[in-house]
C-alpha positions as CSV (number, residue, x, y, z in Angstrom):
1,X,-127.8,-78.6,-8.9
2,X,-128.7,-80.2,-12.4
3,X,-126.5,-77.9,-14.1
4,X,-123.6,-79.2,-12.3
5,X,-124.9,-83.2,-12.6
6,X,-125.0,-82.3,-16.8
7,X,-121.6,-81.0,-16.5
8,X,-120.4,-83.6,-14.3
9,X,-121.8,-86.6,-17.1
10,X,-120.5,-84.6,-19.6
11,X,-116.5,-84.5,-18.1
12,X,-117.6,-88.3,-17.5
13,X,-118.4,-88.7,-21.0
14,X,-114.8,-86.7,-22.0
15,X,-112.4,-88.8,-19.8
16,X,-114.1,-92.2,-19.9
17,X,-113.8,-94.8,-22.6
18,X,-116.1,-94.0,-25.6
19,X,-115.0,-96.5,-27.8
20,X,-111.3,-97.0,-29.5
21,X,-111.4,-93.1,-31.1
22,X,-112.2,-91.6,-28.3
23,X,-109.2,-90.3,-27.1
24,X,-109.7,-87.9,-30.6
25,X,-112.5,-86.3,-29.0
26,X,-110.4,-85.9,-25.0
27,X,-107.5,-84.5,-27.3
28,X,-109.6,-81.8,-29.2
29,X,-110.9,-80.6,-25.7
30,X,-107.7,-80.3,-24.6
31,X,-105.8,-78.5,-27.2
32,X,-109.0,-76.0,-26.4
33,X,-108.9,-75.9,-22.7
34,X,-104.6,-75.4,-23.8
35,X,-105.8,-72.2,-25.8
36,X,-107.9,-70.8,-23.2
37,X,-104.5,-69.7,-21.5
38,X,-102.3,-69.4,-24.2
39,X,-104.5,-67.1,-26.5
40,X,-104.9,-64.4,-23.7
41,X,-101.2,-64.9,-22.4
42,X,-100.4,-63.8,-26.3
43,X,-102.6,-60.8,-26.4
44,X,-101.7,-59.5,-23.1
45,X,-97.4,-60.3,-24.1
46,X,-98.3,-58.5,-27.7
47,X,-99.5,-55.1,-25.8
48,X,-97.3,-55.2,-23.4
49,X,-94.3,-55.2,-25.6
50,X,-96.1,-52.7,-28.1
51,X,-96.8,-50.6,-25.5
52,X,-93.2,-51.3,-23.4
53,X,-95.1,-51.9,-20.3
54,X,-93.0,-54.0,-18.5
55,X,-90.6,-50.8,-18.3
56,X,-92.7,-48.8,-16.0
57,X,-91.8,-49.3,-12.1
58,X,-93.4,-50.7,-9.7
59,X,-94.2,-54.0,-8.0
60,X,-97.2,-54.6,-9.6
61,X,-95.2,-55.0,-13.1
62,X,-92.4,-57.4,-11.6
63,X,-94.4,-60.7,-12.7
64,X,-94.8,-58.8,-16.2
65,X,-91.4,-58.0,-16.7
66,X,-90.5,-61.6,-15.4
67,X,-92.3,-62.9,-18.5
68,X,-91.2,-60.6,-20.8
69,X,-87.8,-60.7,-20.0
70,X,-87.1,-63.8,-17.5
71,X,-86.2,-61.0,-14.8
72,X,-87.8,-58.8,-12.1
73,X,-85.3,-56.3,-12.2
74,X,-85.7,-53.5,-14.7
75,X,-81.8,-53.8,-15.0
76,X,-80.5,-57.3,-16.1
77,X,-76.9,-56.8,-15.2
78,X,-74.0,-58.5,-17.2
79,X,-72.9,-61.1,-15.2
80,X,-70.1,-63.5,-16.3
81,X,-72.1,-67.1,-16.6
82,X,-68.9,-68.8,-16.2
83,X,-68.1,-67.0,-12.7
84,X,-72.1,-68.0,-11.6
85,X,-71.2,-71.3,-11.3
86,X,-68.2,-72.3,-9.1
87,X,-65.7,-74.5,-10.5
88,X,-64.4,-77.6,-9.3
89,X,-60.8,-77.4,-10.2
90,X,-59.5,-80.8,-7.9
91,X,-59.2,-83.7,-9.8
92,X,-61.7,-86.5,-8.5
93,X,-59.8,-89.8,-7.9
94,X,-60.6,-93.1,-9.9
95,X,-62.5,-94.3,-6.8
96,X,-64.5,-91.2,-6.7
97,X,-65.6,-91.4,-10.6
98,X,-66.7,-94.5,-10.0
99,X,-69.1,-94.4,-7.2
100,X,-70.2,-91.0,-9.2
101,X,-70.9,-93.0,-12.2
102,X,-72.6,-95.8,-10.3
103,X,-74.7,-93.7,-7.8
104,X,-76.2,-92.0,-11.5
105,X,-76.8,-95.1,-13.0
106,X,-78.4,-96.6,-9.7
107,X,-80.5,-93.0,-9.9
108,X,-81.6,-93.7,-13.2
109,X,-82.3,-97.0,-13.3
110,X,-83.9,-96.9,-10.2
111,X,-86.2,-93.9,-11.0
112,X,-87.3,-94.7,-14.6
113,X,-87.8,-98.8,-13.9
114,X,-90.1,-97.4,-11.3
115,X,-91.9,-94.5,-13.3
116,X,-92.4,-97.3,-16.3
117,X,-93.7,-100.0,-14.3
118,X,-96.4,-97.6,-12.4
119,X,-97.2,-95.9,-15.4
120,X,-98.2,-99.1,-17.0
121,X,-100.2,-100.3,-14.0
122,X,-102.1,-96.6,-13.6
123,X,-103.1,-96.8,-17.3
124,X,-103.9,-100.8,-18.2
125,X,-105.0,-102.3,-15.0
126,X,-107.9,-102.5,-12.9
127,X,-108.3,-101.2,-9.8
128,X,-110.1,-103.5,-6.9
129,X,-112.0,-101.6,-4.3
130,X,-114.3,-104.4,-2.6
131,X,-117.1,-105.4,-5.1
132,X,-115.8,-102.1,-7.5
133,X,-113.6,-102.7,-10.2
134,X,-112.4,-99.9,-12.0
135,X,-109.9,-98.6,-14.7
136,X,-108.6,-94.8,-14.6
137,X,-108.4,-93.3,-18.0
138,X,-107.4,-89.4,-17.0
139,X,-104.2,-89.2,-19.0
140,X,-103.6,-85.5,-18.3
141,X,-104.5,-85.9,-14.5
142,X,-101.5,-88.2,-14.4
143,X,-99.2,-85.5,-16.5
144,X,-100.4,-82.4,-14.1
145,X,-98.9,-84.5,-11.1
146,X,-95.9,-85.2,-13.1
147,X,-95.5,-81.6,-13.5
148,X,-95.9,-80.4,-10.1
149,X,-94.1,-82.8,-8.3
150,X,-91.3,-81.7,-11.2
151,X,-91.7,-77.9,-10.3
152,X,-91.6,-78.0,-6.8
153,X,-88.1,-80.6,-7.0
154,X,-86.7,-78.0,-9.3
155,X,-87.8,-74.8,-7.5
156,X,-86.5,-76.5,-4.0
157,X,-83.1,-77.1,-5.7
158,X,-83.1,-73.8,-7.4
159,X,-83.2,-72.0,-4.1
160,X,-80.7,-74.2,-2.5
161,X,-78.0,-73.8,-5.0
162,X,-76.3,-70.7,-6.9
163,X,-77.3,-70.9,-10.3
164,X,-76.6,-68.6,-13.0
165,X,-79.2,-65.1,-13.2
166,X,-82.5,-66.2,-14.7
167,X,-82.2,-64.5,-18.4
168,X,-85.0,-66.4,-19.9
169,X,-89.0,-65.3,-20.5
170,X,-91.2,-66.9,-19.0
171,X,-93.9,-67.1,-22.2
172,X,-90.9,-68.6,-24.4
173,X,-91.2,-71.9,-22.1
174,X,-94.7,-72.0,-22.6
175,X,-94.4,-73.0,-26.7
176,X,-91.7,-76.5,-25.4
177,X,-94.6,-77.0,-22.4
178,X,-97.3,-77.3,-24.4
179,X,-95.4,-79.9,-26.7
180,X,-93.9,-81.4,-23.5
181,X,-97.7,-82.2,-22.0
182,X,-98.7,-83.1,-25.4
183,X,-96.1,-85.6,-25.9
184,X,-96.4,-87.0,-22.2
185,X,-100.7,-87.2,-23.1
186,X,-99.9,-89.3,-26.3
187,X,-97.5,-91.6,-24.3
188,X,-100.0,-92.0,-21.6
189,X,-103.1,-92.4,-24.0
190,X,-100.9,-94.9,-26.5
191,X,-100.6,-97.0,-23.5
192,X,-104.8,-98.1,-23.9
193,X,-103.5,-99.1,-27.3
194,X,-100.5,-101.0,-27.1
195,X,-98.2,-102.6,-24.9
196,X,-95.5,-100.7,-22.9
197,X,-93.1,-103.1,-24.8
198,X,-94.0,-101.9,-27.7
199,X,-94.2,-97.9,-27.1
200,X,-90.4,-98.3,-25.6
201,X,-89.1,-99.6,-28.4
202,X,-91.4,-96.9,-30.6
203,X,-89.5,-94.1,-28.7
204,X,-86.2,-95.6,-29.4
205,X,-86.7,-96.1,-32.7
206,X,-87.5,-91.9,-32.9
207,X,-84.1,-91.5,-35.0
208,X,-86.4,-92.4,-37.7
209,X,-88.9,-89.5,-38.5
210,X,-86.1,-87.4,-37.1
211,X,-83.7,-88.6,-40.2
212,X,-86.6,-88.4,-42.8
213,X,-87.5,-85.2,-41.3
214,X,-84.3,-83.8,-41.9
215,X,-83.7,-85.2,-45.5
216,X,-87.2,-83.9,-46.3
217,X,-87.0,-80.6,-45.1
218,X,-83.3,-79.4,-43.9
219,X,-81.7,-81.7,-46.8
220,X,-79.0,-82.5,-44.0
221,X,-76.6,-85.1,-45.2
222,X,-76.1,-88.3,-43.0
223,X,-73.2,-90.7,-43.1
224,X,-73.4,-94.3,-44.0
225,X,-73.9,-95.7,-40.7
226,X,-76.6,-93.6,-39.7
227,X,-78.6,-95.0,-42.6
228,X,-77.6,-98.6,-41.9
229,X,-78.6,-98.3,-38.1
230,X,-81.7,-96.6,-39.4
231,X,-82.5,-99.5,-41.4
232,X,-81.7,-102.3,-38.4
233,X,-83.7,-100.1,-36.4
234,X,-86.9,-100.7,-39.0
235,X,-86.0,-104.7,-39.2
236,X,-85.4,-105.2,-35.3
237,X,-89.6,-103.1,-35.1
238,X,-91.0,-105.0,-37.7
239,X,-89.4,-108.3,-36.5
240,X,-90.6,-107.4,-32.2
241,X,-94.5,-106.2,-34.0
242,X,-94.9,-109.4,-35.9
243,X,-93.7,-110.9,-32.8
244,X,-95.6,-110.0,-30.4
245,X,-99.2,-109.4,-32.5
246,X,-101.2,-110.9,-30.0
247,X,-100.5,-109.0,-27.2
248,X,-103.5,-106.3,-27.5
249,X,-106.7,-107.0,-28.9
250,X,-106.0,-107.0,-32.5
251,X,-108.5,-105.0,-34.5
252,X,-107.3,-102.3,-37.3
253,X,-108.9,-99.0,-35.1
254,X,-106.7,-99.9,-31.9
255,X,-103.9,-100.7,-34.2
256,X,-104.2,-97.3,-36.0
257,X,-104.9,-95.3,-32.8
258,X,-101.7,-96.8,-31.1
259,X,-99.8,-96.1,-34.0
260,X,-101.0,-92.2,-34.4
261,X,-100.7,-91.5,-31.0
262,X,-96.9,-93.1,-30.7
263,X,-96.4,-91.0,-33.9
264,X,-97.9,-88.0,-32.2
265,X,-95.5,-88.7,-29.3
266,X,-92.9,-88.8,-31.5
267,X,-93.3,-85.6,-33.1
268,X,-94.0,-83.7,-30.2
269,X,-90.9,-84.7,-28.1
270,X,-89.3,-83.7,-31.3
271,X,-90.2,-80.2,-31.3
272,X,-90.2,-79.9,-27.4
273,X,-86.1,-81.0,-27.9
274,X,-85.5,-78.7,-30.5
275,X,-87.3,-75.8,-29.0
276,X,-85.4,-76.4,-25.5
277,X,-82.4,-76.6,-27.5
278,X,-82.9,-72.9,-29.1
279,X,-83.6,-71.9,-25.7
280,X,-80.4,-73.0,-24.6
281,X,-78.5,-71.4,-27.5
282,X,-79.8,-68.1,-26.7
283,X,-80.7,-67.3,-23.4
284,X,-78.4,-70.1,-21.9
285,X,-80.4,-71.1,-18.7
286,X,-79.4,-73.9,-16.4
287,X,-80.6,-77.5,-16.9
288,X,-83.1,-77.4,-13.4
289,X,-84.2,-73.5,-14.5
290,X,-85.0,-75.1,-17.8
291,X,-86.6,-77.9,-15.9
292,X,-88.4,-75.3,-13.2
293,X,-89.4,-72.9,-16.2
294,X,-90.8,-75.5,-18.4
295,X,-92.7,-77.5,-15.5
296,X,-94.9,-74.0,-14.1
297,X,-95.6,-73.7,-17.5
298,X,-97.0,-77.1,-18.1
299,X,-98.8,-76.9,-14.5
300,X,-100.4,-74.0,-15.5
301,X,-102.0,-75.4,-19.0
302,X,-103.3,-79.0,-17.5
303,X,-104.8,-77.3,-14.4
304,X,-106.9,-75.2,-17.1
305,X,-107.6,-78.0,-18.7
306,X,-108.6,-80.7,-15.9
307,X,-110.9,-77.4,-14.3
308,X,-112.6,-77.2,-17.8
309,X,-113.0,-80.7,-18.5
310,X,-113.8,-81.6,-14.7
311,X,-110.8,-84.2,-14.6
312,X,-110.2,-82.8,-11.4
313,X,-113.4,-84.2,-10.0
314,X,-113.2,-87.1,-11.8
315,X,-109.4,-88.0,-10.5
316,X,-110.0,-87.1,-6.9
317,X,-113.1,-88.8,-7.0
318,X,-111.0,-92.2,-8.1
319,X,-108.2,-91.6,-6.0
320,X,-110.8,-91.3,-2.8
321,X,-112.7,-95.0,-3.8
322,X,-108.9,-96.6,-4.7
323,X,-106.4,-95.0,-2.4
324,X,-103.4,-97.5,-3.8
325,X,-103.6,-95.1,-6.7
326,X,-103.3,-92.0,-4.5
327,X,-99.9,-93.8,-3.8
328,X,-99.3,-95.0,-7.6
329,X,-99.6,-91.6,-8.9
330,X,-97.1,-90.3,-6.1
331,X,-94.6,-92.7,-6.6
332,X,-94.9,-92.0,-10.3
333,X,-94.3,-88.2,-9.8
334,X,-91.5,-88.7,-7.3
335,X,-89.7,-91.0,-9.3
336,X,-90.4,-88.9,-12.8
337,X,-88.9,-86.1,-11.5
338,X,-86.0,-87.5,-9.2
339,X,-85.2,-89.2,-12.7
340,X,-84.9,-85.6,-14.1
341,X,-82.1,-84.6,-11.6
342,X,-80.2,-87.6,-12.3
343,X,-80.4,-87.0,-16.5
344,X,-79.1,-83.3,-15.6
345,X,-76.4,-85.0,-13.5
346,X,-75.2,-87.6,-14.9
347,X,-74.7,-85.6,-18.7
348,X,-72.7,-82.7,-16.6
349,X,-70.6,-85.1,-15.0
350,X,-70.1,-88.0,-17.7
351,X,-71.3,-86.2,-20.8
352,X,-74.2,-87.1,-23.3
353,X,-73.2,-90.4,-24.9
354,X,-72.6,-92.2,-21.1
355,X,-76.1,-91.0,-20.6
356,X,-77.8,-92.5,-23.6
357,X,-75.9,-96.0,-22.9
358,X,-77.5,-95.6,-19.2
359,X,-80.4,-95.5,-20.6
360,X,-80.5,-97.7,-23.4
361,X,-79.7,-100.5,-21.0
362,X,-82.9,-99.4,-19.1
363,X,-85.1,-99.7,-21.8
364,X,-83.9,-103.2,-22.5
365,X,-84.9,-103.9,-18.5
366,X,-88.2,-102.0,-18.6
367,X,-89.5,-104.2,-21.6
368,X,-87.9,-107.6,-19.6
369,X,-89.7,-106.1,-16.2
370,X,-92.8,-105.3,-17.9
371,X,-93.0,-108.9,-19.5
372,X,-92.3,-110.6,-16.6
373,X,-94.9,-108.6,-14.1
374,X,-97.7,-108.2,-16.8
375,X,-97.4,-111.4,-18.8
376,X,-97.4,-109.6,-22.3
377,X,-96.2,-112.6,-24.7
378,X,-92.9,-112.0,-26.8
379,X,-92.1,-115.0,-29.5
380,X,-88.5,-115.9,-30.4
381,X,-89.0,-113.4,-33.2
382,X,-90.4,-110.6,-30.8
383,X,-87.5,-111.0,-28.8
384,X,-84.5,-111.4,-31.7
385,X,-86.8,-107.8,-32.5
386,X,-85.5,-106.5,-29.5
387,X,-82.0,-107.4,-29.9
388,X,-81.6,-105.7,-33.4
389,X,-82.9,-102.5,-31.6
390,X,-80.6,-102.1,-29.0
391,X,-77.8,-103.6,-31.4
392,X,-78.3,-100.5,-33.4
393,X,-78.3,-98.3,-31.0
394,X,-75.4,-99.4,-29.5
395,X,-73.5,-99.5,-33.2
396,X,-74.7,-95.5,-33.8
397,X,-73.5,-94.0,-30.7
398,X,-69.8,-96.3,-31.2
399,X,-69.9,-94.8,-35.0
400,X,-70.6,-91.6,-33.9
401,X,-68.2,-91.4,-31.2
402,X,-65.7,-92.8,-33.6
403,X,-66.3,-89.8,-36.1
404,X,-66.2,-87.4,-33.5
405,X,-62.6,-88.2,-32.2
406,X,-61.5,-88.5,-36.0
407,X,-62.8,-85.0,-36.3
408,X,-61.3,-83.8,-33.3
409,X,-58.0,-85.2,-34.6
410,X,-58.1,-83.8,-37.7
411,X,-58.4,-80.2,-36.3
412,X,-55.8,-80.9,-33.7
413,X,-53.1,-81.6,-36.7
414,X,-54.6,-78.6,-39.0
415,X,-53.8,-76.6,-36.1
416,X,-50.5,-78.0,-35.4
């Protein structure tokens, strides 16, 4: 009994507030409690390959090969991908593009205004049960429900559809899931730092470490208006910080810890893009077996790290003295998730640049929403801030469309 009390202060003294650096110590404990999966997953992949296990027959080696080699069977059989998928060859109607586009957009908007508003509330407000007023501070609880709300929607809709054979190993998702939590963590955590304002217009101003990135270490060459929207992009941040610097308590350590973690966020959503990306390139899964994949994955690490920590007791314990948040956190998953689908339809149907204007425009609405329902204040500056941003934004992906059909046009008359 006073073994599990110690253990139960000490998860208390992980998860609650310790101070502004404290989320340094709940992020070293999870990166460990991350390991205590992956290191023996590795081992036990490393032998098995060395030692061609997942050859041998059997049932009891189907989940091995599954891992190995993203199949049960010990034959993969060459299937055409384009014949998996059926394909639609009647023409949809003006009419019917339309109330595509807008039932995506609705989709979007819908699920991702929700999902930011809730996330907000979860993180930064208190929570009123009779004379007990409390503030949850389990960032990765809040991630683990994210993920298996996302796993089960993408599992569901994986076995009602035909989808392409499963080609990809299981243990290669793992390496995007731990930098998909990780990312999720920071953006959660950030949150206790600065305003949501503030972290939306962080992750759309991403094209920034992405560029210096690739100067830095690809030396990839970038045409004029990528730097100039680079630079309005640094301007319209600058111009919303200095504009809104009285928003969150103002000292340098929750300045620099909001900054880190957004950073942190930054970088891992990087890597989690590009690793998906590879993925795609080479095994060449489907969007929601991607999506599926990268979800059991994630489920799998935070569950082993909420046991460890004892985030688990500490959640449910919350959720059973507040249960509006047993409904917050719900909504959250639902609309997380449900937002997920839409992304996957709406770039298969409309392509990658309608997409980002979709949800450019949503940003804009999440920081007006989250102004007017949690009174963060937003000078003239703050707001002209704003408008640079999405200016830019909206001036890359015309310049970049704009070289794209010159390019197209140009090998269309070469081949001519």
């Amino acid at each position: 009994m006073d073994k599990v009390f110690i253990d139960n202060n000490a998860a208390k003294a992980i998860i609650d507030e310790n101070g502004e650096t404290a989320w340094i110590l709940r992020f070293i404990f999870t990166i460990l409690g991350y390991a205590t999966v992956f290191l023996p997953c590795y081992v036990l992949i490393h032998l098995s390959q060395r030692h061609n296990l997942h050859t041998l027959g059997g049932c009891q080696w189907r989940l091995l090969r599954l891992i190995l080699t993203g199949t049960t069977s010990e034959v993969v059989a060459e299937t055409d991908i384009s014949s998996a998928r059926p394909s639609n060859t009647n023409v949809q109607s003006l009419y019917q593009k339309a109330l595509s586009l807008f039932y995506c957009c609705a989709g979007l908007q819908v699920s991702y205004l929700l999902w930011g508003i809730l996330q907000e509330k979860i993180m930064t407000r208190e929570y009123i049960d009779g004379d007990k007023i409390e503030r949850f501070t389990d960032s990765q609880f809040l991630v683990f429900v994210n993920r298996i709300l996302a796993f089960l929607f993408s599992g569901i809709y994986l076995l009602l559809t035909h989808q392409n054979v499963h080609r990809t190993p299981l243990y290669k998702y793992s390496f995007c899931s731990v930098s998909n939590t990780l990312s999720s963590w920071c953006q959660y955590e950030a949150l206790k730092f600065v305003s949501f304002p503030t972290q939306v217009l962080a992750k759309s101003a991403k094209v920034i470490p992405v560029m210096l990135m690739g100067k830095l270490v690809s030396r990839t060459q970038y045409k004029n208006y990528e730097y100039t929207t680079a630079v309005l992009i640094s301007v319209g941040m600058t111009a919303f910080l200095l504009g809104s610097s009285g928003d969150k308590k103002g000292n340098n350590v929750t300045t620099v810890s909001g900054a880190v973690l957004l950073c942190g966020y930054l970088i891992f959503d990087s890597f989690t893009a590009n690793w998906q990306s590879a993925l795609f390139k080479e095994h060449k899964p489907s969007s929601v077996q991607m999506m599926c994949g990268v979800n059991l994955m994630s489920c799998l690490f935070t569950s082993a790290s909420l046991i460890q920590q004892g985030g688990f007791f500490y959640s449910l314990s919350f959720a059973a003295r507040h249960p509006i948040f047993i409904m917050d956190c719900l909504l959250t998953a639902i609309s997380s998730a449900s937002g997920q689908l839409f992304i996957f339809a709406t770039i298969s149907k409309f392509g990658p640049v309608v997409f980002t204007i979709i949800m450019t425009v949503r940003q804009g609405l999440s920081i007006l929403l989250s102004c007017l329902l949690y009174q963060h204040h937003l000078s003239s500056l703050g707001i002209l801030g704003v408008f640079i941003v999405f200016l830019a934004i909206f001036l890359r992906m015309y310049y970049a469309q704009q070289h794209r059909k010159r390019k197209r046009e140009r090998e269309d008359t070469i081949c001519y």
